[in-house]
PDBQT receptor file of N, H, CA, C and O in Angstrom, charges set to zero:
ATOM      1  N   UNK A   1      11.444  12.067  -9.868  1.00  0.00    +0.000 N 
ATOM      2  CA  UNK A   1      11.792  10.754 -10.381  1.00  0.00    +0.000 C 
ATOM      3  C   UNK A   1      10.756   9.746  -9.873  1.00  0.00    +0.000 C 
ATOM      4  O   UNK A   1      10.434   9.639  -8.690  1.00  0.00    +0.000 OA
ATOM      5  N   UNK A   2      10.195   8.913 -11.032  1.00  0.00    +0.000 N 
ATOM      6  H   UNK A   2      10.457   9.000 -11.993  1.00  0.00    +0.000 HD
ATOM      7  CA  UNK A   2       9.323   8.141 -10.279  1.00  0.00    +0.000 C 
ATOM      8  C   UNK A   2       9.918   6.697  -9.512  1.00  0.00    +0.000 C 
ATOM      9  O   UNK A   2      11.043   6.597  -9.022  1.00  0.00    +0.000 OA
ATOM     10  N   UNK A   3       9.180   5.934  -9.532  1.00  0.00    +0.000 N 
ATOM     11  H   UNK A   3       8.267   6.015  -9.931  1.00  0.00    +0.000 HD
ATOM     12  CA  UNK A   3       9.574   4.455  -8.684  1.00  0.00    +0.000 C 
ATOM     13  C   UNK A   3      10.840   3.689  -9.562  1.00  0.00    +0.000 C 
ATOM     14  O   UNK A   3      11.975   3.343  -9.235  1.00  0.00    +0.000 OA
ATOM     15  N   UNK A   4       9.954   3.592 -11.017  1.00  0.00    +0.000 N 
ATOM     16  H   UNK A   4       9.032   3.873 -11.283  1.00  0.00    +0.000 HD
ATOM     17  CA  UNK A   4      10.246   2.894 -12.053  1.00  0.00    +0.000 C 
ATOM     18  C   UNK A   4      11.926   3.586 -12.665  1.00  0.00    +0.000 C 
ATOM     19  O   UNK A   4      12.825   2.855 -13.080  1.00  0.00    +0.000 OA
ATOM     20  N   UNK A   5      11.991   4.652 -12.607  1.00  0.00    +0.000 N 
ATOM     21  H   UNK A   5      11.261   5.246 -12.269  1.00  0.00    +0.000 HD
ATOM     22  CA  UNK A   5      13.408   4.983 -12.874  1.00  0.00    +0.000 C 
ATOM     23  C   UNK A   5      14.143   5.107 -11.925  1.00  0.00    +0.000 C 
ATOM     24  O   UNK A   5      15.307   4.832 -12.216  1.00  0.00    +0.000 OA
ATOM     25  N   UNK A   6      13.938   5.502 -10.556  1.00  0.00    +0.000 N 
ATOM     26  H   UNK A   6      12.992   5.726 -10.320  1.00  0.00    +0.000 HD
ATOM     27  CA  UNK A   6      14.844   4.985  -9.663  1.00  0.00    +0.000 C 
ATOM     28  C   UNK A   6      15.661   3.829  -9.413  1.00  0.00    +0.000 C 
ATOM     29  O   UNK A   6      16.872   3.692  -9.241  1.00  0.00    +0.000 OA
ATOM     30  N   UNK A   7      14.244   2.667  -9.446  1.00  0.00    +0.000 N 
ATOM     31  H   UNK A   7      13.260   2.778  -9.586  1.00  0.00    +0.000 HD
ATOM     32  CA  UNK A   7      14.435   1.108  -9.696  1.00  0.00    +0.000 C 
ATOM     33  C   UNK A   7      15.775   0.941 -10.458  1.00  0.00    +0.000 C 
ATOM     34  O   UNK A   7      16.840   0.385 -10.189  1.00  0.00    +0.000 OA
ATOM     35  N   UNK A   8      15.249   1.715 -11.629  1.00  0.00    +0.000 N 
ATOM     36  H   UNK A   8      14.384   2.167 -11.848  1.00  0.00    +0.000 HD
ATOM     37  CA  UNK A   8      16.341   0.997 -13.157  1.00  0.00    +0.000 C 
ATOM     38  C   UNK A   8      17.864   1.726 -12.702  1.00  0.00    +0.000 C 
ATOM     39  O   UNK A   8      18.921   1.193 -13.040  1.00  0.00    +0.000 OA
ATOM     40  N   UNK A   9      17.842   2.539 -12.189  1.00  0.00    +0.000 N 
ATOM     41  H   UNK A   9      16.983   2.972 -11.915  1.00  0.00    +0.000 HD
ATOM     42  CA  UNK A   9      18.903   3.373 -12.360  1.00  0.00    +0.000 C 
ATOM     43  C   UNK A   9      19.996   2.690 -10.837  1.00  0.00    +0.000 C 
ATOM     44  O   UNK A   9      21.203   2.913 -10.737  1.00  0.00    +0.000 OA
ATOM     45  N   UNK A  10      19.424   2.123 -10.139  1.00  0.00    +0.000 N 
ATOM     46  H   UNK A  10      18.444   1.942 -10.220  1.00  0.00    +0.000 HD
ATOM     47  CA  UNK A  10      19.598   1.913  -9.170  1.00  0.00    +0.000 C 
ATOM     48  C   UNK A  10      20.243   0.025  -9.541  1.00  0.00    +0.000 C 
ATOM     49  O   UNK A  10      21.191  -0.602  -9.069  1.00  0.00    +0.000 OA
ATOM     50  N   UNK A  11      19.464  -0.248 -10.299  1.00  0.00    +0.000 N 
ATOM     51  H   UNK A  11      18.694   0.261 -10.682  1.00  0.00    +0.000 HD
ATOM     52  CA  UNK A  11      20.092  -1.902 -10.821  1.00  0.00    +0.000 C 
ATOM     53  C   UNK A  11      21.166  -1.766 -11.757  1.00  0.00    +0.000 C 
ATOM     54  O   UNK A  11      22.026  -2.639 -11.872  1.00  0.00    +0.000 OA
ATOM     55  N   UNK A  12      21.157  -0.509 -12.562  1.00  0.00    +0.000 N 
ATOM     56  H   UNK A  12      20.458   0.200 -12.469  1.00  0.00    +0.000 HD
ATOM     57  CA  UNK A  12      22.617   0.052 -13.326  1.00  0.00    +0.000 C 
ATOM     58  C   UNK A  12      23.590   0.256 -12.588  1.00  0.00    +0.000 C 
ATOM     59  O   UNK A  12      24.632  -0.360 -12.814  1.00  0.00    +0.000 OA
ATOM     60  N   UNK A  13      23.504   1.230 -11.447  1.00  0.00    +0.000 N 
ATOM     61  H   UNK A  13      22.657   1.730 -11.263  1.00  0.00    +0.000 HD
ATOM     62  CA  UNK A  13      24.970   1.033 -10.262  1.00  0.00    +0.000 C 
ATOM     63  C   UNK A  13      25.549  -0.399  -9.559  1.00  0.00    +0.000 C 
ATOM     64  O   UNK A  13      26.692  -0.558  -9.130  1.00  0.00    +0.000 OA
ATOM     65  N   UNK A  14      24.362  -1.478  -9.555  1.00  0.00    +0.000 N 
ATOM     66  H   UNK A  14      23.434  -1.348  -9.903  1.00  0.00    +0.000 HD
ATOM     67  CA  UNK A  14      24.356  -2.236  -8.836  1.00  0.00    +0.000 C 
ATOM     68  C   UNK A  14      25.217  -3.315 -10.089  1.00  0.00    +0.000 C 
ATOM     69  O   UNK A  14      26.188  -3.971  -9.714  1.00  0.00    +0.000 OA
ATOM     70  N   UNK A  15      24.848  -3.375 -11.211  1.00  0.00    +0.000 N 
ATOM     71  H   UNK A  15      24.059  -2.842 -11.516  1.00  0.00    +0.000 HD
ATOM     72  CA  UNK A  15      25.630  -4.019 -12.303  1.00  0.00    +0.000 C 
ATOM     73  C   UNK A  15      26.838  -3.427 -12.253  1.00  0.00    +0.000 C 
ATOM     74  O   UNK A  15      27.871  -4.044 -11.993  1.00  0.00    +0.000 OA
ATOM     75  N   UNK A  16      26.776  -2.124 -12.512  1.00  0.00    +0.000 N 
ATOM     76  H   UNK A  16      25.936  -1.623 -12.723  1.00  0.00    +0.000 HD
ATOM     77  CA  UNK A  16      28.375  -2.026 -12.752  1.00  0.00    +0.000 C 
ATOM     78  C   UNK A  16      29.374  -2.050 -11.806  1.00  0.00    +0.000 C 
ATOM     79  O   UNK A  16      30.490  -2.450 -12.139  1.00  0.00    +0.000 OA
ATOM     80  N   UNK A  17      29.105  -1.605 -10.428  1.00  0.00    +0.000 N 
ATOM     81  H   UNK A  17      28.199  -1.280 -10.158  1.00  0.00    +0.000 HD
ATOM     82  CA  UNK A  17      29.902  -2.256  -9.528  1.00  0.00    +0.000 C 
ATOM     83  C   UNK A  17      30.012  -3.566  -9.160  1.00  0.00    +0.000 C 
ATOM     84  O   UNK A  17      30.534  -3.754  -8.062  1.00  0.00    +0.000 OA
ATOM     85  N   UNK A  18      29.626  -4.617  -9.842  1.00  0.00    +0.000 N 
ATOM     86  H   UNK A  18      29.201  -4.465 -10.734  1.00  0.00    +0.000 HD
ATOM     87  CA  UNK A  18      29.568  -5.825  -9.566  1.00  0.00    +0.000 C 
ATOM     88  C   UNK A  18      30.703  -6.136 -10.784  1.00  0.00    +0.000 C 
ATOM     89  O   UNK A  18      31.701  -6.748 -10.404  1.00  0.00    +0.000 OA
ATOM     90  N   UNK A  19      30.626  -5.713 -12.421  1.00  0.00    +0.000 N 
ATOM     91  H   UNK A  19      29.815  -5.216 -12.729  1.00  0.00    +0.000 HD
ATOM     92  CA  UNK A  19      31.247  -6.022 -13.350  1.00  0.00    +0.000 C 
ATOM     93  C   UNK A  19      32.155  -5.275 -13.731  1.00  0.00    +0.000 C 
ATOM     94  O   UNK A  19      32.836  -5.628 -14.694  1.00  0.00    +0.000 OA
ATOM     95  N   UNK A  20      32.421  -3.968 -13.036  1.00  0.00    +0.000 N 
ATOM     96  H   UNK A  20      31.868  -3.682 -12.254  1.00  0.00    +0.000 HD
ATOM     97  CA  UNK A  20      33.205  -3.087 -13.284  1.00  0.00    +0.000 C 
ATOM     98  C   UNK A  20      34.233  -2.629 -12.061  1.00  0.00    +0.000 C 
ATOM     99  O   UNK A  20      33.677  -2.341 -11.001  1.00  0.00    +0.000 OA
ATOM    100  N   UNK A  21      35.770  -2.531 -12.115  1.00  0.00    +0.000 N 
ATOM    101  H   UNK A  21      36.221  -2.765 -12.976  1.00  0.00    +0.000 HD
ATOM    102  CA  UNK A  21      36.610  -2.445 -11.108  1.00  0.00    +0.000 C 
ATOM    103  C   UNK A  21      36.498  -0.865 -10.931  1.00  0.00    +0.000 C 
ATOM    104  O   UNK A  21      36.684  -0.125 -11.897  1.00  0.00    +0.000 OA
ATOM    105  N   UNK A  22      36.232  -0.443  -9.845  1.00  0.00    +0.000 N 
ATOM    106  H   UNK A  22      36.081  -1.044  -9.061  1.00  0.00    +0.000 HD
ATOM    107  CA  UNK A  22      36.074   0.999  -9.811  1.00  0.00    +0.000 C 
ATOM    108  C   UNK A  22      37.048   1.780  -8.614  1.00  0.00    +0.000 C 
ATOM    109  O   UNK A  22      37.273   1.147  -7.583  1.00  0.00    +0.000 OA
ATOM    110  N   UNK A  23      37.645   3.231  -8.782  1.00  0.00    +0.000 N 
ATOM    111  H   UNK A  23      37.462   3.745  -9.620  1.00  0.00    +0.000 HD
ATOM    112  CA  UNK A  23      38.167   3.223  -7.900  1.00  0.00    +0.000 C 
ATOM    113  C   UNK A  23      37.614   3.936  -6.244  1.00  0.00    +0.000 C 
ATOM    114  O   UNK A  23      36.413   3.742  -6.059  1.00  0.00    +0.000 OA
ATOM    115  N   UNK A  24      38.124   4.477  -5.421  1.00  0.00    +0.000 N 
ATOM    116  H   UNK A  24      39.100   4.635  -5.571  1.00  0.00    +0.000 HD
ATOM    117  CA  UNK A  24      37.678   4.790  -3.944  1.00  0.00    +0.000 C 
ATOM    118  C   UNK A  24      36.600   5.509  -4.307  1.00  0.00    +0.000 C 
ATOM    119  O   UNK A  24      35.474   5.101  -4.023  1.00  0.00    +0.000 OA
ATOM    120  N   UNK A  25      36.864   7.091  -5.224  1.00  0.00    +0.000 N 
ATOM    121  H   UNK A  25      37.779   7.423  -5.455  1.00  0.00    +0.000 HD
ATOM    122  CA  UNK A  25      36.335   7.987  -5.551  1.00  0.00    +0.000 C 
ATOM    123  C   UNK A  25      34.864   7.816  -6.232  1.00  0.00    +0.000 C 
ATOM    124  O   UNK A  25      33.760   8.307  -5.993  1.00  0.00    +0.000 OA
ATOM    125  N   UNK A  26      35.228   7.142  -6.931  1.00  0.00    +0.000 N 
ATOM    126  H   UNK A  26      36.125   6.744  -7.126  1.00  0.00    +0.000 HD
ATOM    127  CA  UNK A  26      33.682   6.502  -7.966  1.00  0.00    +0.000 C 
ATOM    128  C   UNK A  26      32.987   5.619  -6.742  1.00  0.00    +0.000 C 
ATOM    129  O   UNK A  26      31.882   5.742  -6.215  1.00  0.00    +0.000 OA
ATOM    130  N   UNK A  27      33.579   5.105  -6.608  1.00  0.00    +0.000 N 
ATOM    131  H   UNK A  27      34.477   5.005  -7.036  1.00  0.00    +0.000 HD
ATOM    132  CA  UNK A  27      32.631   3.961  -5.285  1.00  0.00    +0.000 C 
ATOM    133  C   UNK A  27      31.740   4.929  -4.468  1.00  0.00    +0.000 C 
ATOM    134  O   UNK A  27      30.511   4.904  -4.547  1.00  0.00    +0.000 OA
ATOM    135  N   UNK A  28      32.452   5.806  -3.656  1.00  0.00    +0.000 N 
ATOM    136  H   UNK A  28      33.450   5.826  -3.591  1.00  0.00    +0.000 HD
ATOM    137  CA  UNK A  28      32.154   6.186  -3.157  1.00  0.00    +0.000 C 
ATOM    138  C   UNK A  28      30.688   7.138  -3.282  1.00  0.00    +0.000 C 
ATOM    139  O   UNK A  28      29.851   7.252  -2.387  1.00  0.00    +0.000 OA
ATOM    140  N   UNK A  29      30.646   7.665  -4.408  1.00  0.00    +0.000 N 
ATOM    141  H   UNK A  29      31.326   7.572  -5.135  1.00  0.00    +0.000 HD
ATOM    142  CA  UNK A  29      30.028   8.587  -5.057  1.00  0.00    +0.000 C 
ATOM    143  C   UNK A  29      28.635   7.825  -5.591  1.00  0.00    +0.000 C 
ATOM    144  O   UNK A  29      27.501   8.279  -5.439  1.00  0.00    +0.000 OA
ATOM    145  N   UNK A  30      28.993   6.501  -6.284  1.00  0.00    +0.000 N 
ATOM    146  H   UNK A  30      29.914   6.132  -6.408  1.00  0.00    +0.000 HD
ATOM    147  CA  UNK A  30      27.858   5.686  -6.788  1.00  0.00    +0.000 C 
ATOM    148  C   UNK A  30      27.216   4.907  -5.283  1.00  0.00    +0.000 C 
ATOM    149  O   UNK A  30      26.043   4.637  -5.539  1.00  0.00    +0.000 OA
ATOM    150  N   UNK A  31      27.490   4.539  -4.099  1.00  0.00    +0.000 N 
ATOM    151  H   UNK A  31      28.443   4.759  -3.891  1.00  0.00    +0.000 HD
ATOM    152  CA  UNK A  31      27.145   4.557  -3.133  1.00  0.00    +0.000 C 
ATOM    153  C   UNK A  31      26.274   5.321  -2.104  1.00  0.00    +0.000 C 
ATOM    154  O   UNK A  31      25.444   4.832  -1.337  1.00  0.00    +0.000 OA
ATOM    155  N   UNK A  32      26.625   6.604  -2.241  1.00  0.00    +0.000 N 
ATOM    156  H   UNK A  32      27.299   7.001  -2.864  1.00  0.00    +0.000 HD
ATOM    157  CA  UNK A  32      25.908   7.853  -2.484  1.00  0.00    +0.000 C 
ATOM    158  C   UNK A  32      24.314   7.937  -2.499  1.00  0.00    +0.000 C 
ATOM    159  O   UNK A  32      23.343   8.045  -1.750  1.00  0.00    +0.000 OA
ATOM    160  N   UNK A  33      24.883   7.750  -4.588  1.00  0.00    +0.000 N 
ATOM    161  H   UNK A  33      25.672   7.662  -5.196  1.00  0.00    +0.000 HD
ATOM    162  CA  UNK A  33      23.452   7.672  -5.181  1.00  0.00    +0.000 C 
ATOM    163  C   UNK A  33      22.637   6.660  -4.838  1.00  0.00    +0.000 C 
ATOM    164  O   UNK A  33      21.413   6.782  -4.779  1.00  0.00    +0.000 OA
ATOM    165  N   UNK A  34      23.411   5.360  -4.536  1.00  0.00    +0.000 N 
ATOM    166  H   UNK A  34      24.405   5.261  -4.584  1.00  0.00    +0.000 HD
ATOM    167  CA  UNK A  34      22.526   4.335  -4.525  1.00  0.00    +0.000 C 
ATOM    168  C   UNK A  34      21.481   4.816  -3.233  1.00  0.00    +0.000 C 
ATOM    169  O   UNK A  34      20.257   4.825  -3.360  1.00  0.00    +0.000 OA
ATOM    170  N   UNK A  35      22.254   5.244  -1.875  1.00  0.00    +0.000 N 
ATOM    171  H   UNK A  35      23.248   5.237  -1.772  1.00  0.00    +0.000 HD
ATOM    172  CA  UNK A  35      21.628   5.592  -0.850  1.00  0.00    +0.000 C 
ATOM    173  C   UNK A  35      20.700   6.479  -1.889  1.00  0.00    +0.000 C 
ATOM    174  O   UNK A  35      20.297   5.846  -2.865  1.00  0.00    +0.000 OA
ATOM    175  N   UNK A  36      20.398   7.554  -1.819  1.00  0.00    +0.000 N 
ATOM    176  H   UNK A  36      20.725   8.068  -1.025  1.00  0.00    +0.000 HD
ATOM    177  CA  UNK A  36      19.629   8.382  -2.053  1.00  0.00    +0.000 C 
ATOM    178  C   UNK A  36      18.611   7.423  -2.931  1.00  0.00    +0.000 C 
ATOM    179  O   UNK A  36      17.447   7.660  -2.609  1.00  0.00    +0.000 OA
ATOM    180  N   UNK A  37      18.701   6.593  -3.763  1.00  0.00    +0.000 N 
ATOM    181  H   UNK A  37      19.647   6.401  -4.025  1.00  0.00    +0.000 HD
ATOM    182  CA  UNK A  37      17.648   5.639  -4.967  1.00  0.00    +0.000 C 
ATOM    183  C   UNK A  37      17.051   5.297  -3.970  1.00  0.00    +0.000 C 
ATOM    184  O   UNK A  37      15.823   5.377  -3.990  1.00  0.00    +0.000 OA
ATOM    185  N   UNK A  38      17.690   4.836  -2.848  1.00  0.00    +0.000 N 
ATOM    186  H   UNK A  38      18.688   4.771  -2.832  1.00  0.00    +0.000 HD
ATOM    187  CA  UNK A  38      16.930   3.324  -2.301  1.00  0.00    +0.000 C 
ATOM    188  C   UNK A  38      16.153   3.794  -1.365  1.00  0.00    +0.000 C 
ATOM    189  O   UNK A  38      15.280   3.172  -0.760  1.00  0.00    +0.000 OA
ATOM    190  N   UNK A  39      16.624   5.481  -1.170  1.00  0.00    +0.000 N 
ATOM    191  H   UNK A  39      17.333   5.986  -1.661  1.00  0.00    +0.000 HD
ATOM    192  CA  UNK A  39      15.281   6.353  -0.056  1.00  0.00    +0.000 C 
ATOM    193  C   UNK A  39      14.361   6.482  -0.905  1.00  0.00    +0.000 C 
ATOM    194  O   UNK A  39      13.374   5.854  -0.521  1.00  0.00    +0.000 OA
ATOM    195  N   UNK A  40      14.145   7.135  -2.157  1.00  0.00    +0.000 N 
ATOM    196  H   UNK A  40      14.947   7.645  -2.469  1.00  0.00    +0.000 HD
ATOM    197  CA  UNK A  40      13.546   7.428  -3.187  1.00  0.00    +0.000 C 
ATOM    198  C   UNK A  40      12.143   6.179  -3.557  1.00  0.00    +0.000 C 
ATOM    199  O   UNK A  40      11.017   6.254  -4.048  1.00  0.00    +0.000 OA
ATOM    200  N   UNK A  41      12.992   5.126  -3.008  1.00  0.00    +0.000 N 
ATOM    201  H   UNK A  41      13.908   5.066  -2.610  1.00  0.00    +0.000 HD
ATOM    202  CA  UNK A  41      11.991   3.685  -3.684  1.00  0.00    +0.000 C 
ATOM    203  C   UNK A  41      11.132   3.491  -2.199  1.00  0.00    +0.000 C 
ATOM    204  O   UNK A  41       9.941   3.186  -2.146  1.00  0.00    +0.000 OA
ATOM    205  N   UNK A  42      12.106   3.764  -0.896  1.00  0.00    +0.000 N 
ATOM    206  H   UNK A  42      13.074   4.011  -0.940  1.00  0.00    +0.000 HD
ATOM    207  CA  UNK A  42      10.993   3.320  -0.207  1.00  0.00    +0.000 C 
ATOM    208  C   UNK A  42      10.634   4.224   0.483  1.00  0.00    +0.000 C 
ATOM    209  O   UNK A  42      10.492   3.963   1.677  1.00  0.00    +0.000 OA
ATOM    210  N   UNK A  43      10.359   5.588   0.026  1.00  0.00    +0.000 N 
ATOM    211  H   UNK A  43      10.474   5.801  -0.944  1.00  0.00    +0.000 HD
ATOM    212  CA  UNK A  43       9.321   6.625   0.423  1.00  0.00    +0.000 C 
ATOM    213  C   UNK A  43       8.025   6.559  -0.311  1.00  0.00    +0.000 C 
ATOM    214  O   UNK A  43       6.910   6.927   0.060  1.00  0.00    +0.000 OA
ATOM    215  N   UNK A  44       8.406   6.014  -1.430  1.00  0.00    +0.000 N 
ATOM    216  H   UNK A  44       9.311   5.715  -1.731  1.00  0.00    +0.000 HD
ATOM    217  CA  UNK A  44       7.436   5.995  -2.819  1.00  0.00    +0.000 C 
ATOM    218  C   UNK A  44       6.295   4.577  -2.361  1.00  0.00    +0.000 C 
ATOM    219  O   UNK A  44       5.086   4.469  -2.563  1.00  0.00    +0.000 OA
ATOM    220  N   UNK A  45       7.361   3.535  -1.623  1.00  0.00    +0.000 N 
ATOM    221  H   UNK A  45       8.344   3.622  -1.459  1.00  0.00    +0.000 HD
ATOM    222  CA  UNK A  45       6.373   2.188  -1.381  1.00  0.00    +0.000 C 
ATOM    223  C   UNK A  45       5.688   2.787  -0.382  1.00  0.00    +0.000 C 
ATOM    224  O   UNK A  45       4.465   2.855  -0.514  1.00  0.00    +0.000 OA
ATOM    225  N   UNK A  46       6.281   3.317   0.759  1.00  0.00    +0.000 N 
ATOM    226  H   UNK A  46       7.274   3.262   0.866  1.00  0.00    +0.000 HD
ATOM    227  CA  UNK A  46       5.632   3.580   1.907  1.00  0.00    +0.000 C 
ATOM    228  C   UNK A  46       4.867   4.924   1.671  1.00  0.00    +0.000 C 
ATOM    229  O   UNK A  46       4.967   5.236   2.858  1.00  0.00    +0.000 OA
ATOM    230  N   UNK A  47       4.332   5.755   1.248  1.00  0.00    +0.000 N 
ATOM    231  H   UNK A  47       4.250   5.502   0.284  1.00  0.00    +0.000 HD
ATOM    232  CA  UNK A  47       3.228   6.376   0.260  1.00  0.00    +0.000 C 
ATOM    233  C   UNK A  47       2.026   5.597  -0.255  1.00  0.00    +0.000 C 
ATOM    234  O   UNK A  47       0.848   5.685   0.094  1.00  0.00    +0.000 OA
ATOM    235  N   UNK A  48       2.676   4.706  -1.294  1.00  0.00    +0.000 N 
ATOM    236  H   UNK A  48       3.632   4.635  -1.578  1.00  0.00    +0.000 HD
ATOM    237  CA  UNK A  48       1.843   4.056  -1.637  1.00  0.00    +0.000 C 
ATOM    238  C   UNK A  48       0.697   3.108  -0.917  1.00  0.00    +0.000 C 
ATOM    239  O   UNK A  48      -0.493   2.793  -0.925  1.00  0.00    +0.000 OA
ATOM    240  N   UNK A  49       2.481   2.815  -0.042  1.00  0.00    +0.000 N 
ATOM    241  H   UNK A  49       3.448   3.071  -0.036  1.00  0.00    +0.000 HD
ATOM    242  CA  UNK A  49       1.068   1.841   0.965  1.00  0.00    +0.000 C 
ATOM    243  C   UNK A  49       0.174   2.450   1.786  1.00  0.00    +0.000 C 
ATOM    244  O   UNK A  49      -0.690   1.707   2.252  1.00  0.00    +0.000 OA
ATOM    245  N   UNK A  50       0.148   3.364   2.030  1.00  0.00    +0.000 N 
ATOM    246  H   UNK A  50       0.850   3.967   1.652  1.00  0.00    +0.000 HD
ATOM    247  CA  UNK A  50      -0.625   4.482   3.165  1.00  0.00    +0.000 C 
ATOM    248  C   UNK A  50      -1.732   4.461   2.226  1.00  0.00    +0.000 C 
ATOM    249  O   UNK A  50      -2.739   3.795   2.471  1.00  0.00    +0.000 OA
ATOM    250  N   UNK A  51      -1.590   5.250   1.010  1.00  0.00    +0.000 N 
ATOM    251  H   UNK A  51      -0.772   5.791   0.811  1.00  0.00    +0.000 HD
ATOM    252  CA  UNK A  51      -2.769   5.563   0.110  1.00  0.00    +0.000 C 
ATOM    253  C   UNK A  51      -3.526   4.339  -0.361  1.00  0.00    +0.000 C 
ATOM    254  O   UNK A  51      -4.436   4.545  -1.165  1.00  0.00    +0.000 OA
ATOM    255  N   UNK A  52      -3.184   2.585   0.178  1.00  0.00    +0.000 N 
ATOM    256  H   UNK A  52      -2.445   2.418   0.831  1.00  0.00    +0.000 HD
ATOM    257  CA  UNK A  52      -3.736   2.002  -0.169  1.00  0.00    +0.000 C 
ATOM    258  C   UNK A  52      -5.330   1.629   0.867  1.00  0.00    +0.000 C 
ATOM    259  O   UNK A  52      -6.528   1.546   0.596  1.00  0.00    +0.000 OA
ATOM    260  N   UNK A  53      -4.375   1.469   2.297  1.00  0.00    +0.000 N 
ATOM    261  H   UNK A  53      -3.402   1.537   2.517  1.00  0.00    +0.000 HD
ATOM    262  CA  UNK A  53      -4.674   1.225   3.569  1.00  0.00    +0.000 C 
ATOM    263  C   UNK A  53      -5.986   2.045   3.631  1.00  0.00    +0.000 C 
ATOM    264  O   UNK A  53      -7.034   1.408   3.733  1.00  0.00    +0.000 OA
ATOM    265  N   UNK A  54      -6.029   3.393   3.579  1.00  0.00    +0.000 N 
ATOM    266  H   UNK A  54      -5.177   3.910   3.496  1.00  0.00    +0.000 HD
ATOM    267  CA  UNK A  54      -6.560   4.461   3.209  1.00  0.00    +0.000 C 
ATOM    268  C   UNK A  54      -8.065   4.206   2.755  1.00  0.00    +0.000 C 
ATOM    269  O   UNK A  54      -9.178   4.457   3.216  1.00  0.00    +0.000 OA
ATOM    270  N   UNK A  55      -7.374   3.373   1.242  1.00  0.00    +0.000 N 
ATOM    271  H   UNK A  55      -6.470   3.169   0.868  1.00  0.00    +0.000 HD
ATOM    272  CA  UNK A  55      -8.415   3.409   0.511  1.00  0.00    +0.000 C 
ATOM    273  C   UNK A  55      -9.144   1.908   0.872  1.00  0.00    +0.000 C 
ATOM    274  O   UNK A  55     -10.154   1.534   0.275  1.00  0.00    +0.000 OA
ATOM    275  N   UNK A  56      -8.548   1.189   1.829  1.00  0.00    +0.000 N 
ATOM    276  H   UNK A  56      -7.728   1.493   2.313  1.00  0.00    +0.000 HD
ATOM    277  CA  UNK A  56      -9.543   0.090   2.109  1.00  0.00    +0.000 C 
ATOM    278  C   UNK A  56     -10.140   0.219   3.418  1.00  0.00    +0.000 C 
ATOM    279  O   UNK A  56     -10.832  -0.713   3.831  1.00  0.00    +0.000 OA
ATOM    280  N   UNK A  57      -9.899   1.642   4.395  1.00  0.00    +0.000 N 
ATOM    281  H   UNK A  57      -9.337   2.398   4.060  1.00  0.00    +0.000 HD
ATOM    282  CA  UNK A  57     -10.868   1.678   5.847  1.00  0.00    +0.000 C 
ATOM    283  C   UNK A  57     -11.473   2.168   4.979  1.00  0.00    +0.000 C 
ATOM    284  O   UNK A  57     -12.445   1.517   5.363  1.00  0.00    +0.000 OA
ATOM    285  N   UNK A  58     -12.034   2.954   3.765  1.00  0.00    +0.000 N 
ATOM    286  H   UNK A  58     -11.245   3.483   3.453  1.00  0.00    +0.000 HD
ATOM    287  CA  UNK A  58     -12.923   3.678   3.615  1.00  0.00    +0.000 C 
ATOM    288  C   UNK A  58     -13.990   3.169   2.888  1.00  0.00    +0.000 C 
ATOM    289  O   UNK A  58     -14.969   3.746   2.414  1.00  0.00    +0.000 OA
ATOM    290  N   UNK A  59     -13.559   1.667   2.866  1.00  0.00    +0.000 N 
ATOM    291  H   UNK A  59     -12.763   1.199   3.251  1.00  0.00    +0.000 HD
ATOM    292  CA  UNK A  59     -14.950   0.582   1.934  1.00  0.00    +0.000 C 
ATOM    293  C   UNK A  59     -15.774   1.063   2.875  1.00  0.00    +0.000 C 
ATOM    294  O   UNK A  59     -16.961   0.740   2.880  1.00  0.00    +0.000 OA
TER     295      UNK A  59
């Protein structure tokens, strides 16, 4: 999964538990995922940023 669908998928849980009454079970579960998105996004930044850093000692 890249950055960009994590992102989206991750602002979809975040809408519908905001607009949608959900119960223990679902909460719980979309909470979950969200954990797992929000590792997903910042393994991907912190990657990125390495490979940037990277690429500017090596001017």
């Amino acid at each position: 999964m890249n950055y960009n669908d994590a992102l989206q998928e991750l602002q979809g849980i975040v809408m519908e538990l905001e607009n949608n009454p959900t119960d223990i079970e679902s909460l719980a579960k979309k909470l979950k995922r969200a954990q797992t998105l929000i590792k997903a996004c910042k393994d991907k930044l912190t990657k990125t940023d390495e490979e940037i850093q990277k690429l500017l000692k090596a001017e």
